[in-house]
Backbone as CSV, one residue per row, in Angstrom:
resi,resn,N_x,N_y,N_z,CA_x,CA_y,CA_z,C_x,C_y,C_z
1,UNK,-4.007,-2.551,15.377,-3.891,-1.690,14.229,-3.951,-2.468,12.912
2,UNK,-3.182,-3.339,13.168,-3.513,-4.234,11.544,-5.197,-4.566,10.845
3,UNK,-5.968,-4.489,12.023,-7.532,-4.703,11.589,-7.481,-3.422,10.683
4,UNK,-7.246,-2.432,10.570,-7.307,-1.377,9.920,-7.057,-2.095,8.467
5,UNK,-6.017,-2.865,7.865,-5.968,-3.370,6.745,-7.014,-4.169,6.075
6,UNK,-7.955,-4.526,6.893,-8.703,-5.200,6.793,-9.980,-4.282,6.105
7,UNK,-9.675,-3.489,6.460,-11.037,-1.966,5.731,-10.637,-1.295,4.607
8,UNK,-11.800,-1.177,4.034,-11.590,-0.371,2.732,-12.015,0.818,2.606
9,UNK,-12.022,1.729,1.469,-12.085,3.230,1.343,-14.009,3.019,1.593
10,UNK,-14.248,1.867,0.621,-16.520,1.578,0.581,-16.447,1.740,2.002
11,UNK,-15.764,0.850,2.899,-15.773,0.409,4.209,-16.052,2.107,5.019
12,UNK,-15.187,2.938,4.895,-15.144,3.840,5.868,-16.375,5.059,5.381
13,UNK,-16.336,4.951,3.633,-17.059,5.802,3.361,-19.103,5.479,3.990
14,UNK,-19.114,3.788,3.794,-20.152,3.919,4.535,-20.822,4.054,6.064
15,UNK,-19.632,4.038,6.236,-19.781,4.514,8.177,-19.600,5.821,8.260
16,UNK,-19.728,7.077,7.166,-20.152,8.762,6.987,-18.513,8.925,7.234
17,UNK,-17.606,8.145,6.914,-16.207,8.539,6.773,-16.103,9.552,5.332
18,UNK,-16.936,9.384,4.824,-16.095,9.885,3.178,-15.877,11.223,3.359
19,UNK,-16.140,12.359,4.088,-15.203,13.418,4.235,-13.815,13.582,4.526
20,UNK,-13.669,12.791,5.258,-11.892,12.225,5.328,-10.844,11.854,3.959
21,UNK,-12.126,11.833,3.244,-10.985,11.472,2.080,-10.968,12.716,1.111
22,UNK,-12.063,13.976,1.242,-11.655,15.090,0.698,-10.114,15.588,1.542
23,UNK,-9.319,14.922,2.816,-8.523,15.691,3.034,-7.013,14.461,2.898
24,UNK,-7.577,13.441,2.818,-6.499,11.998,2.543,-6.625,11.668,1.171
25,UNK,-5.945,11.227,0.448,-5.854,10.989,-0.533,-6.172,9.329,-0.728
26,UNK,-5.692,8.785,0.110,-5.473,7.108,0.278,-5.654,6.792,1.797
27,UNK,-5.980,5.236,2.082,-6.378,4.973,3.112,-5.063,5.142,3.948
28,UNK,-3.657,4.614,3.716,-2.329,4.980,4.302,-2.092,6.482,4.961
29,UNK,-2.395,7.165,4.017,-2.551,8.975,4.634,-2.911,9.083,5.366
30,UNK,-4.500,8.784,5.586,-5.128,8.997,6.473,-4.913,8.231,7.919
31,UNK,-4.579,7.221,7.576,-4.044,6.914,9.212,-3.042,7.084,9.499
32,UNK,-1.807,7.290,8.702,-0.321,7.974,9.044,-1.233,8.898,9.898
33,UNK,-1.555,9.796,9.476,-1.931,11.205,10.299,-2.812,11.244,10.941
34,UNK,-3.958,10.010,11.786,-4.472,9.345,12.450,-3.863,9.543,13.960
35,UNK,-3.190,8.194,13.492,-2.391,7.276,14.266,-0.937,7.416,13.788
36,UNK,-0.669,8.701,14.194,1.157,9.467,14.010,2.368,8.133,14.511
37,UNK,1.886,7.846,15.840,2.814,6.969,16.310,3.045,5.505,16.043
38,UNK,1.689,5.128,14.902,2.314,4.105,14.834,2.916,3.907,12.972
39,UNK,3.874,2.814,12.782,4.689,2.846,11.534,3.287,2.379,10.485
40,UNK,2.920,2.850,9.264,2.232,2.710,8.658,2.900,2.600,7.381
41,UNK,2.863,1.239,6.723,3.694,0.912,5.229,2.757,0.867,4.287
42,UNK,3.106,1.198,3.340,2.211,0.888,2.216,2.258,-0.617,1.767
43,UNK,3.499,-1.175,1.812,3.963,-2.401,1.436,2.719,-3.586,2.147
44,UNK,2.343,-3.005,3.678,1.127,-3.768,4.024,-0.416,-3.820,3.519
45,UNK,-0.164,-2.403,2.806,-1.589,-2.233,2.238,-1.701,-2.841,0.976
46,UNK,-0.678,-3.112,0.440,-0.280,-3.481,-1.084,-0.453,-5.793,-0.570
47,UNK,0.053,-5.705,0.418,-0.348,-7.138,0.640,-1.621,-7.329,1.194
48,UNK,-2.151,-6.789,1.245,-3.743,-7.079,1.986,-4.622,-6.924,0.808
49,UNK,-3.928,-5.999,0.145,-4.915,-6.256,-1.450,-5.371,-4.814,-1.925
50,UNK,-4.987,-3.650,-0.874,-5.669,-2.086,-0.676,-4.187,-1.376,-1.522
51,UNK,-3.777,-1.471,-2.505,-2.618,-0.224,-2.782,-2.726,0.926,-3.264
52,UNK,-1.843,1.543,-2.308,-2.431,3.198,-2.418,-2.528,3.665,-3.348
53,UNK,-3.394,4.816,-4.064,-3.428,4.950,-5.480,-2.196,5.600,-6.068
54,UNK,-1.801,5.011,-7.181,-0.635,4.983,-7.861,0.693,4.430,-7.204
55,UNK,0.297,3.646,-6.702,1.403,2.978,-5.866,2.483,2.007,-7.194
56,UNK,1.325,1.912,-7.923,2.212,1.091,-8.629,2.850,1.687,-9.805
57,UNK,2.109,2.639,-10.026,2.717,3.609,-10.958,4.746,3.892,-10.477
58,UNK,5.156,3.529,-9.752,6.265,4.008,-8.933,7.178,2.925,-9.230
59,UNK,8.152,2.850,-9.780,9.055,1.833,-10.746,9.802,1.144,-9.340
60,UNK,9.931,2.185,-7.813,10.912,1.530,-6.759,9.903,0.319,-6.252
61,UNK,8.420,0.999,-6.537,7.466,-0.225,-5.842,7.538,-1.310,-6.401
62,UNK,7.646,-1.157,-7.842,7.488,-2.468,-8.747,9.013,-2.910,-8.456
63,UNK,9.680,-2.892,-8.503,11.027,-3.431,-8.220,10.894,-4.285,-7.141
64,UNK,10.979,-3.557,-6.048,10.734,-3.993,-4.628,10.126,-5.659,-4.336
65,UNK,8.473,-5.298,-5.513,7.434,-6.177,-5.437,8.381,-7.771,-6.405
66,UNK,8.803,-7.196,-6.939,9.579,-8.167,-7.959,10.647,-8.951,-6.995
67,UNK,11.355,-8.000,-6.249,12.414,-8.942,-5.462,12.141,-9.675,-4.267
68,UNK,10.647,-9.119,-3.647,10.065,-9.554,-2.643,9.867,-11.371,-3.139
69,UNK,9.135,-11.658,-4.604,8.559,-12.314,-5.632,9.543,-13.585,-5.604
70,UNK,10.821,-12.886,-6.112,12.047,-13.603,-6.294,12.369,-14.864,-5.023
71,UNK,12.608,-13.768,-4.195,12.558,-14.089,-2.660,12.396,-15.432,-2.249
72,UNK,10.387,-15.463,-2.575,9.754,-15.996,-1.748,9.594,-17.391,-2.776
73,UNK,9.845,-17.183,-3.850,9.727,-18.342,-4.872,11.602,-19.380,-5.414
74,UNK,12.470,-18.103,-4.915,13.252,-19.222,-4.869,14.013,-18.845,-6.227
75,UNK,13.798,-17.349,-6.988,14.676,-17.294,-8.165,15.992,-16.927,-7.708
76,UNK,17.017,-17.459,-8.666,18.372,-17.341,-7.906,18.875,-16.021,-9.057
77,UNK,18.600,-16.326,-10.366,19.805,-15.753,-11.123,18.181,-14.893,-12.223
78,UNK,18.801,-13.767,-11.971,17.730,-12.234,-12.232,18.311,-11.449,-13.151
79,UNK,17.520,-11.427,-14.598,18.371,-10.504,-15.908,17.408,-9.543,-15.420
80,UNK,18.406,-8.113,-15.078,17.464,-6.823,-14.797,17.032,-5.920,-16.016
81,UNK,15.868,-5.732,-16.209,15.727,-4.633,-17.264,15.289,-3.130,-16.687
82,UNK,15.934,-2.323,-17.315,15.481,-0.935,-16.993,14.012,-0.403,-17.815
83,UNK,13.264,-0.124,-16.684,11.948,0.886,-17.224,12.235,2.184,-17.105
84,UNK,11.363,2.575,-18.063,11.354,3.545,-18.598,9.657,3.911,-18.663
């Protein structure tokens, strides 16, 4: 299933997929409701380089992405600002 991250919206639309996306909005949708059983994150699509549209528009994503950031680089001490 992860090869799926590996494809893009060009990707499916040129294999006569692009009707699928009059009923999905984003590539995540469409395989949530695909492939029901398996867990489908956006957080993976957002690391592969594919984020769902307006994903980032979403202040919990940007947060998230920020502490993931923190994390992995080793910041210890974090002045939080509120968006708006």
């Amino acid at each position: 299933m992860k090869d799926w991250l590996k494809i893009s919206r060009h990707d499916v639309k040129r294999q006569g997929g692009a009707v699928l996306f009059q009923y999905y909005m984003s590539m995540p949708k469409m395989l949530q409701r695909i492939y029901p059983n398996h867990t489908w994150r956006s957080e993976d699509f957002v690391a592969s380089g594919k984020a769902p549209r307006g994903y980032w528009e979403d202040t919990d994503n940007l947060l998230r992405a920020l502490q993931r950031a923190e994390e992995k680089i080793g910041i210890q001490k974090v002045v939080r600002v509120i968006l708006s």
